[in-house]
N, CA, C and O atoms as a GROMACS GRO file, in nm:
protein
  392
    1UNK      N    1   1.130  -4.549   4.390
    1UNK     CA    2   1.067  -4.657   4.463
    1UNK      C    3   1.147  -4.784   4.440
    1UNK      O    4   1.227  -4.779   4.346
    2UNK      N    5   1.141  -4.892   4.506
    2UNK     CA    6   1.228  -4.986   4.503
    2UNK      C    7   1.129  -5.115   4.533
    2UNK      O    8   1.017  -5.098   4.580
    3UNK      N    9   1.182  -5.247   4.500
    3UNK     CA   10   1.091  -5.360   4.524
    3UNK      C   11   1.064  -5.361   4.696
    3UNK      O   12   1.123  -5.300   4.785
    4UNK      N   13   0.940  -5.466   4.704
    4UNK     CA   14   0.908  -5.491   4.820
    4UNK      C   15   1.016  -5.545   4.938
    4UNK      O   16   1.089  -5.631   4.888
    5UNK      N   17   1.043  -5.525   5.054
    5UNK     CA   18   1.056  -5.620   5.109
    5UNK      C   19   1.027  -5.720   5.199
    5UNK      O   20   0.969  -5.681   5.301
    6UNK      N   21   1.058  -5.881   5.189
    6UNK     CA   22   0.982  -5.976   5.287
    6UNK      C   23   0.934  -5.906   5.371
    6UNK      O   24   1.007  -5.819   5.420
    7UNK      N   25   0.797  -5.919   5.416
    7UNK     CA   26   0.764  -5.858   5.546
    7UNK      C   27   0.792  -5.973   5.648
    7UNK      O   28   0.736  -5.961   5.756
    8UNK      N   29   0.867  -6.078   5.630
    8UNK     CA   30   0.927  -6.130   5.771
    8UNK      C   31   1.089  -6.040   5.774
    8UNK      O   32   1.166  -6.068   5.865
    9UNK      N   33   1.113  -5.979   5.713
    9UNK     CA   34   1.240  -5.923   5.706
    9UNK      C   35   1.204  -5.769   5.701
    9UNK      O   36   1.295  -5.728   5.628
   10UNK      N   37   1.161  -5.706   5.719
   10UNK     CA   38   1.115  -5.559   5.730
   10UNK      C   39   1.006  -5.496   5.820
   10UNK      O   40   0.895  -5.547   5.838
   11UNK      N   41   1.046  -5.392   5.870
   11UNK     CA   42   0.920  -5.266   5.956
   11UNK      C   43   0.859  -5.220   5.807
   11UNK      O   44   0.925  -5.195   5.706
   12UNK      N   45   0.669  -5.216   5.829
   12UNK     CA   46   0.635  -5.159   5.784
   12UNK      C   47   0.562  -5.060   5.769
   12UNK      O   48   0.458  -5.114   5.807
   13UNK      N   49   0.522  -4.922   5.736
   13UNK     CA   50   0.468  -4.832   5.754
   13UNK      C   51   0.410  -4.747   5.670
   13UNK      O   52   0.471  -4.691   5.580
   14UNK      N   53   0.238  -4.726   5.702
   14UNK     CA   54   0.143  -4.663   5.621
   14UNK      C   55   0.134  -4.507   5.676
   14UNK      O   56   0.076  -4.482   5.781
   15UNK      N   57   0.193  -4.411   5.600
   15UNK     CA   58   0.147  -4.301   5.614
   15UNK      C   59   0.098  -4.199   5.518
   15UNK      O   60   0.143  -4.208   5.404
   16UNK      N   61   0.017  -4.106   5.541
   16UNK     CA   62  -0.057  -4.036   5.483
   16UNK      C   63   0.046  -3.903   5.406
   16UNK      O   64   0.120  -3.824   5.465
   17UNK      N   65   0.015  -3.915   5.241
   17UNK     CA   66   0.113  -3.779   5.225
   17UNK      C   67  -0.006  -3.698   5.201
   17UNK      O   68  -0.002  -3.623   5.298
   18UNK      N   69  -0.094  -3.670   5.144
   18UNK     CA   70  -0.209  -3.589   5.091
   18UNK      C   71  -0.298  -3.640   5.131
   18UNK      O   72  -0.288  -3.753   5.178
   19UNK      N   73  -0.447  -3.556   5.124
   19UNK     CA   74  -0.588  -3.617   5.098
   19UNK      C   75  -0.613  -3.717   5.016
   19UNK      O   76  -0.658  -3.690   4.905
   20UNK      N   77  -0.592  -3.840   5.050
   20UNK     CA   78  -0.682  -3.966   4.926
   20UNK      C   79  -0.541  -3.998   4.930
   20UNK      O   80  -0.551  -4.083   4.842
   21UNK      N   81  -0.421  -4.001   4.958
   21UNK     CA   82  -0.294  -4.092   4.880
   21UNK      C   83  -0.216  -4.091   5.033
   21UNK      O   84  -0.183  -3.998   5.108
   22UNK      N   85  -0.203  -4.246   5.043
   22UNK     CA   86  -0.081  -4.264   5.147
   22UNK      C   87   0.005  -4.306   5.059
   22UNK      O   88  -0.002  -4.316   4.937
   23UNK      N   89   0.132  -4.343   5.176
   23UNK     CA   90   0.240  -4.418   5.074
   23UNK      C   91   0.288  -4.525   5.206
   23UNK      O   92   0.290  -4.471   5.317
   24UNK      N   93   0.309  -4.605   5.203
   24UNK     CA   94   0.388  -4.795   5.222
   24UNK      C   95   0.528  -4.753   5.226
   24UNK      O   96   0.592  -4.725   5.124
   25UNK      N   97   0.573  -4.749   5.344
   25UNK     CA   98   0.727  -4.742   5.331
   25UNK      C   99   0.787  -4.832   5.455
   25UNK      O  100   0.739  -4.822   5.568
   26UNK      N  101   0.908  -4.930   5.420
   26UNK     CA  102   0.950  -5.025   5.482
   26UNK      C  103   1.104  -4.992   5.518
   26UNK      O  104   1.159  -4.894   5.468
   27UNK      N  105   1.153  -5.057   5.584
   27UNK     CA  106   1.289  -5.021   5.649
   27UNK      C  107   1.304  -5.188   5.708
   27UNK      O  108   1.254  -5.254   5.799
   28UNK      N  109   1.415  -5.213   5.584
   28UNK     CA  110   1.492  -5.348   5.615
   28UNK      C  111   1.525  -5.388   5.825
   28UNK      O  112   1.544  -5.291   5.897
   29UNK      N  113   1.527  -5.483   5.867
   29UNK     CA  114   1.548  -5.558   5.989
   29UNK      C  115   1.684  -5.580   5.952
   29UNK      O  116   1.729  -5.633   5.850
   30UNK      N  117   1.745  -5.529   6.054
   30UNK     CA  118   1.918  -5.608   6.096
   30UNK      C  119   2.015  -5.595   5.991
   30UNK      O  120   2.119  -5.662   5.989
   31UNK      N  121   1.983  -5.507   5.899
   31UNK     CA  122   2.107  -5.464   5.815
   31UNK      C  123   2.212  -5.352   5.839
   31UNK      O  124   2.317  -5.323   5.782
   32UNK      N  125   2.144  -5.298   5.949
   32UNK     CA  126   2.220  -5.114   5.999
   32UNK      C  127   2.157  -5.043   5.905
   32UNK      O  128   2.104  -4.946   5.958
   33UNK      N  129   2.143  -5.045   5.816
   33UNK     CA  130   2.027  -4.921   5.733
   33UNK      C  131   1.935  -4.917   5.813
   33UNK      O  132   1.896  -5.015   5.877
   34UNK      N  133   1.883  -4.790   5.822
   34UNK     CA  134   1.810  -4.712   5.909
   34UNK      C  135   1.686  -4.648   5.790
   34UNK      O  136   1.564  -4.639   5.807
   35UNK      N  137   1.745  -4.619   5.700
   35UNK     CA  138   1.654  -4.544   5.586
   35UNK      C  139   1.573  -4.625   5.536
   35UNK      O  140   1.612  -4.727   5.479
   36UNK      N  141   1.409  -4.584   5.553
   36UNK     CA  142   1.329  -4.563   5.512
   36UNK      C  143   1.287  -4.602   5.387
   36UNK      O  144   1.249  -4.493   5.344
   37UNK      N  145   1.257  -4.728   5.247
   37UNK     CA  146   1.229  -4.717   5.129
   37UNK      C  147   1.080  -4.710   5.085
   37UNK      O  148   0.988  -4.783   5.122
   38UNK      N  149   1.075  -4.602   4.994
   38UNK     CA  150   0.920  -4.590   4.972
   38UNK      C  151   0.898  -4.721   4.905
   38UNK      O  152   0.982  -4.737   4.818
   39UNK      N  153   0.797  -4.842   4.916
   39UNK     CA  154   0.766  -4.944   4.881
   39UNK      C  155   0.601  -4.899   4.765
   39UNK      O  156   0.597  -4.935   4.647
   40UNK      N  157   0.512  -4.837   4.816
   40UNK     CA  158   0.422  -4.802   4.720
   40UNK      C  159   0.352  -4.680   4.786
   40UNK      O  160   0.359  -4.635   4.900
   41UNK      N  161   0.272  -4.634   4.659
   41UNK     CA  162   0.159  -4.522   4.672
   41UNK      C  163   0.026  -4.552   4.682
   41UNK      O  164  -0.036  -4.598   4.586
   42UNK      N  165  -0.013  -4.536   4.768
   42UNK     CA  166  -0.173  -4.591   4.699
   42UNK      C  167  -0.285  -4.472   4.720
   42UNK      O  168  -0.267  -4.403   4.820
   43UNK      N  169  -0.378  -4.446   4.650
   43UNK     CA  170  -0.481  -4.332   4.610
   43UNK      C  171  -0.600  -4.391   4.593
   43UNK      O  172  -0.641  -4.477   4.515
   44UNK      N  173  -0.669  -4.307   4.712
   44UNK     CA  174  -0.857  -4.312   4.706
   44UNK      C  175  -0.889  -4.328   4.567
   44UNK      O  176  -0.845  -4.262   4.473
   45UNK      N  177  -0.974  -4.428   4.566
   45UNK     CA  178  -1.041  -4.485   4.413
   45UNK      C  179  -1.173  -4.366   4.438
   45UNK      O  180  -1.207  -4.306   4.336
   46UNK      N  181  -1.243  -4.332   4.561
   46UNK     CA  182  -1.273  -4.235   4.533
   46UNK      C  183  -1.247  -4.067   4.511
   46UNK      O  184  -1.336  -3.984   4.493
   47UNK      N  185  -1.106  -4.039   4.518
   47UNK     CA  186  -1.066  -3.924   4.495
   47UNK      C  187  -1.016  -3.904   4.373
   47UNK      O  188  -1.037  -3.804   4.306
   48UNK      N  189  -0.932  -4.023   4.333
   48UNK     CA  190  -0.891  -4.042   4.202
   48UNK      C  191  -0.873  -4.153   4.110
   48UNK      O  192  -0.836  -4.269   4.125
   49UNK      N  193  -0.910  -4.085   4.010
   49UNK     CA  194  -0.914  -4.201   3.874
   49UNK      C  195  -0.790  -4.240   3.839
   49UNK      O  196  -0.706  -4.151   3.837
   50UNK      N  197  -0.755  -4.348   3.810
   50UNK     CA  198  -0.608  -4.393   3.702
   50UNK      C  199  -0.550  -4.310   3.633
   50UNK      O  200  -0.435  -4.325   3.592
   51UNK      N  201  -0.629  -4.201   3.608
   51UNK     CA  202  -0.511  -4.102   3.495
   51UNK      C  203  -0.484  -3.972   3.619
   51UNK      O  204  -0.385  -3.900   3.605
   52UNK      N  205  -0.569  -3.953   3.723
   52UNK     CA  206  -0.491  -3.854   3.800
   52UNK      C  207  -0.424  -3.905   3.872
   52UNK      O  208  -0.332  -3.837   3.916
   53UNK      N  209  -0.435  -4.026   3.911
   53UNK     CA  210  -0.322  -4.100   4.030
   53UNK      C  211  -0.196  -4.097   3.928
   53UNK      O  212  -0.085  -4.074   3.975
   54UNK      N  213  -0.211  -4.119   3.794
   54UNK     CA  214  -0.060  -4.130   3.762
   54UNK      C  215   0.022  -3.987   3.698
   54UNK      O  216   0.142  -3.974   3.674
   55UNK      N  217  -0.092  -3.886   3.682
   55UNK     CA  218  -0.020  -3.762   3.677
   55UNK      C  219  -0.010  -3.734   3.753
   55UNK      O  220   0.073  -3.643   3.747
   56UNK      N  221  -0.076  -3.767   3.956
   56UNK     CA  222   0.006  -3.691   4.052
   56UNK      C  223   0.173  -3.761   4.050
   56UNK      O  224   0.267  -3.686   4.076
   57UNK      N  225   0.196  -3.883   4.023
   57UNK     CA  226   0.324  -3.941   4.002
   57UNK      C  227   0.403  -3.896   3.924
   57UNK      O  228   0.522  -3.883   3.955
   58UNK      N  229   0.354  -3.859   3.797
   58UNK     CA  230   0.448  -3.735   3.722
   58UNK      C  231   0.497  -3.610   3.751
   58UNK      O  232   0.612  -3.569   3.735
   59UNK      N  233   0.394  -3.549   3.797
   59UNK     CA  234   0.404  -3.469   3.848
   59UNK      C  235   0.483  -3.414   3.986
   59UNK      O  236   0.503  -3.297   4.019
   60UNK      N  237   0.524  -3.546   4.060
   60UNK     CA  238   0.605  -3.494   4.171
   60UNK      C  239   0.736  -3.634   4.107
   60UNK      O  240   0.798  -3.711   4.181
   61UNK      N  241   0.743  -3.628   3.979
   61UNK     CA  242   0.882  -3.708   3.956
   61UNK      C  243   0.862  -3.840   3.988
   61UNK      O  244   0.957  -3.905   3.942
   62UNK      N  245   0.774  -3.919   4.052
   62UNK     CA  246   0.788  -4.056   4.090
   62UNK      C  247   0.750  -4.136   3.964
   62UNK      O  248   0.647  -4.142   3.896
   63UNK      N  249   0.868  -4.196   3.956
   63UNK     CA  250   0.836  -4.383   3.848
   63UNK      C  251   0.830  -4.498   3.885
   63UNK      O  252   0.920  -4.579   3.904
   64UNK      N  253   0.690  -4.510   3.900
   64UNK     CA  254   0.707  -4.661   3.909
   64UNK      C  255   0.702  -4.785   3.873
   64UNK      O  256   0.648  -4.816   3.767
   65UNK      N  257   0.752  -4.866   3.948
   65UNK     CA  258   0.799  -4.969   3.884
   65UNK      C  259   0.677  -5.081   3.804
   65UNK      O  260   0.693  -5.163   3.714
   66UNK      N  261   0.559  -5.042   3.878
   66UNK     CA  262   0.447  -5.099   3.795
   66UNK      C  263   0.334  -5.020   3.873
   66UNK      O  264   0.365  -4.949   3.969
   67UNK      N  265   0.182  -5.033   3.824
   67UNK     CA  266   0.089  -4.950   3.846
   67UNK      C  267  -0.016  -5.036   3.820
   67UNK      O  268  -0.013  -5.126   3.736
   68UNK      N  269  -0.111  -5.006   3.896
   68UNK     CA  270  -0.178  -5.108   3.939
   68UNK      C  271  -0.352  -5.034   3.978
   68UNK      O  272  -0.382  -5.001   4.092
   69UNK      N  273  -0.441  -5.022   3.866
   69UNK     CA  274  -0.571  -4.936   3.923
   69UNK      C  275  -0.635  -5.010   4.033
   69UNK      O  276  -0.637  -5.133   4.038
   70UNK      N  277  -0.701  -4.914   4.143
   70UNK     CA  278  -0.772  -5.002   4.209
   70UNK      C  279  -0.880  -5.058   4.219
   70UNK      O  280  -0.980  -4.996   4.181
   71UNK      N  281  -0.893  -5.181   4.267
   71UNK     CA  282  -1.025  -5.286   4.265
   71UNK      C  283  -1.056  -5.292   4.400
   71UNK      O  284  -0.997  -5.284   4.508
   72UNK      N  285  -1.238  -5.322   4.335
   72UNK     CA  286  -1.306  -5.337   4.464
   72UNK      C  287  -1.282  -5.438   4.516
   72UNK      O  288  -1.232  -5.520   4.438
   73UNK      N  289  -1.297  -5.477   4.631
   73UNK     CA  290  -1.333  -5.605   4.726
   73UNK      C  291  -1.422  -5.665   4.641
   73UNK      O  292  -1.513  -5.621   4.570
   74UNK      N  293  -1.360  -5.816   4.672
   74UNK     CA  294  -1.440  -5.935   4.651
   74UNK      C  295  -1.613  -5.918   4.747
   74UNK      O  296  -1.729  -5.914   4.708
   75UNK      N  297  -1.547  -5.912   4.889
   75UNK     CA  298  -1.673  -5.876   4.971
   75UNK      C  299  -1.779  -5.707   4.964
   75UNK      O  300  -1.894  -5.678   4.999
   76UNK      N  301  -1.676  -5.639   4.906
   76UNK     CA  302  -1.805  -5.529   4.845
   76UNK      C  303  -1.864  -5.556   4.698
   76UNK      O  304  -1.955  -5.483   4.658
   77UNK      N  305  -1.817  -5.656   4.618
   77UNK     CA  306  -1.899  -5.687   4.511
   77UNK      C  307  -2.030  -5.792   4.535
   77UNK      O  308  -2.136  -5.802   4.473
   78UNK      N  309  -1.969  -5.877   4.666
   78UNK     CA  310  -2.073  -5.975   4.691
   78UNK      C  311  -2.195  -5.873   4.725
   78UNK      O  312  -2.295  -5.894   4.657
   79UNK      N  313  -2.205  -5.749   4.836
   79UNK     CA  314  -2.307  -5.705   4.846
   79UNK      C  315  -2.375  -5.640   4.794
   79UNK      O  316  -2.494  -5.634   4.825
   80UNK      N  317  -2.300  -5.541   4.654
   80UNK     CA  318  -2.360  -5.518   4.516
   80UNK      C  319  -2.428  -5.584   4.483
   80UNK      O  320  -2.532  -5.538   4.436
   81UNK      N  321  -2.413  -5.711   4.487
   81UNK     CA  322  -2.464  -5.824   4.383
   81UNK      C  323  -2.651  -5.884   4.502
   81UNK      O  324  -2.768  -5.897   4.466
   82UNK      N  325  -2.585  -5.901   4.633
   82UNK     CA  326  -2.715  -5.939   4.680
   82UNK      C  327  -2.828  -5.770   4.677
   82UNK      O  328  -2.944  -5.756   4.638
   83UNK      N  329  -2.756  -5.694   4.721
   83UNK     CA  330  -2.864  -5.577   4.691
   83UNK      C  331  -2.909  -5.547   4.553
   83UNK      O  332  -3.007  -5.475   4.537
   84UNK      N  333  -2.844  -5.597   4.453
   84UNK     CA  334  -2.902  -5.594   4.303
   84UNK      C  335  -3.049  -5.698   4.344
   84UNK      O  336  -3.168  -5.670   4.328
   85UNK      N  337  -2.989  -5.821   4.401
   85UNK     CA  338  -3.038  -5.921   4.398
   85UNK      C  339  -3.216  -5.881   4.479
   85UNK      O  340  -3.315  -5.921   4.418
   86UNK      N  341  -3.226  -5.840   4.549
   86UNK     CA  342  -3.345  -5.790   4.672
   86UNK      C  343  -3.350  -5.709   4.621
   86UNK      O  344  -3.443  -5.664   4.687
   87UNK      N  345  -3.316  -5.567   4.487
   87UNK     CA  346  -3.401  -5.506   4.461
   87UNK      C  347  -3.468  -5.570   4.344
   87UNK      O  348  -3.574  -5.510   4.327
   88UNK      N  349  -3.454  -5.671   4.249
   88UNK     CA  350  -3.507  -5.706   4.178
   88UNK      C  351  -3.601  -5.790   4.226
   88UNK      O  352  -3.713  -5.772   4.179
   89UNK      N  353  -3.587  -5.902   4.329
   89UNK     CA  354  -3.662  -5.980   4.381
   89UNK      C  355  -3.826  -5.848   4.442
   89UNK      O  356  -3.946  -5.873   4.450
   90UNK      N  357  -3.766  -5.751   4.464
   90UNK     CA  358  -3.931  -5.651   4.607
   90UNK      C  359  -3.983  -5.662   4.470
   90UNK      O  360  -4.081  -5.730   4.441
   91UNK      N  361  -3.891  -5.571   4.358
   91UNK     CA  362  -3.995  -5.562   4.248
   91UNK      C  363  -4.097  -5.608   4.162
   91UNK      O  364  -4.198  -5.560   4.111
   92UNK      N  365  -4.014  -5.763   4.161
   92UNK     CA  366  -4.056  -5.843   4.085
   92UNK      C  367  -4.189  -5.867   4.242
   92UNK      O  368  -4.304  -5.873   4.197
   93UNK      N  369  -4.184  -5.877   4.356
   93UNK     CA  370  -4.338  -5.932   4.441
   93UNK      C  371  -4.388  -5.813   4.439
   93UNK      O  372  -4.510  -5.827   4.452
   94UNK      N  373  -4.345  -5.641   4.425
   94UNK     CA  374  -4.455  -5.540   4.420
   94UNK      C  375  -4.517  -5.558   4.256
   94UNK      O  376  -4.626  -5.504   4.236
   95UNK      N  377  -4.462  -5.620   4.154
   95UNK     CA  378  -4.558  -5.659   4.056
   95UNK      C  379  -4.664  -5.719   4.088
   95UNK      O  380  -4.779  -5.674   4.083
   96UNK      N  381  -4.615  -5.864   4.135
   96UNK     CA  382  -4.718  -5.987   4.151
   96UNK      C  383  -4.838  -5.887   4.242
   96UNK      O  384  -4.950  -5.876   4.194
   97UNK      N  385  -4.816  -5.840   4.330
   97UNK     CA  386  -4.930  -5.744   4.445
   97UNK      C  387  -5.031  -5.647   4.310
   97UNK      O  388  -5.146  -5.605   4.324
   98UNK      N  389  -4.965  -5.635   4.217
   98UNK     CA  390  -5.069  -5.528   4.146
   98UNK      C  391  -5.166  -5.600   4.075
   98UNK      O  392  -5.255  -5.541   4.013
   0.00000   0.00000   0.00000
């Protein structure tokens, strides 16, 4: 794998290698290289945990250059947080009702 490049200076492209893992691969603008560099991997947080995403990387030889587990959205924690929020609030008024 190799560093990013500018995406004002590169094609970029998400494709699927397996179930749960695409890979990010870019191809420099206006250099005559034509080839393809894998830029990253990325793997379903629900298919896999941090230690199988990085033994499928061992496992087919890839090193990379840094690794990175994945995080939720800012906007899927906000709605964790209000549905925490409204189930504690019904509960707390199906108390007050008893």
């Amino acid at each position: 794998m190799k560093a990013p490049i500018p995406s004002n200076a590169a094609t970029t492209k998400r494709t699927t290698v397996a179930p749960g893992i695409s890979m990010i691969i870019q191809r420099s603008k206006g250099d005559g290289d034509d080839a393809m560099q894998t830029q990253s991997y990325r793997f379903s947080k629900r298919r896999f945990s941090t230690e199988q995403a990085k033994a499928w990387l061992t496992s087919h030889k890839i090193k990379p250059m840094e690794f990175h587990p994945a995080e939720e959205s800012e906007e899927k924690k906000e709605k964790e947080d209000r549905g925490t929020m409204i189930d504690r609030i019904t509960k707390e008024i199906a108390q007050e009702l008893i």
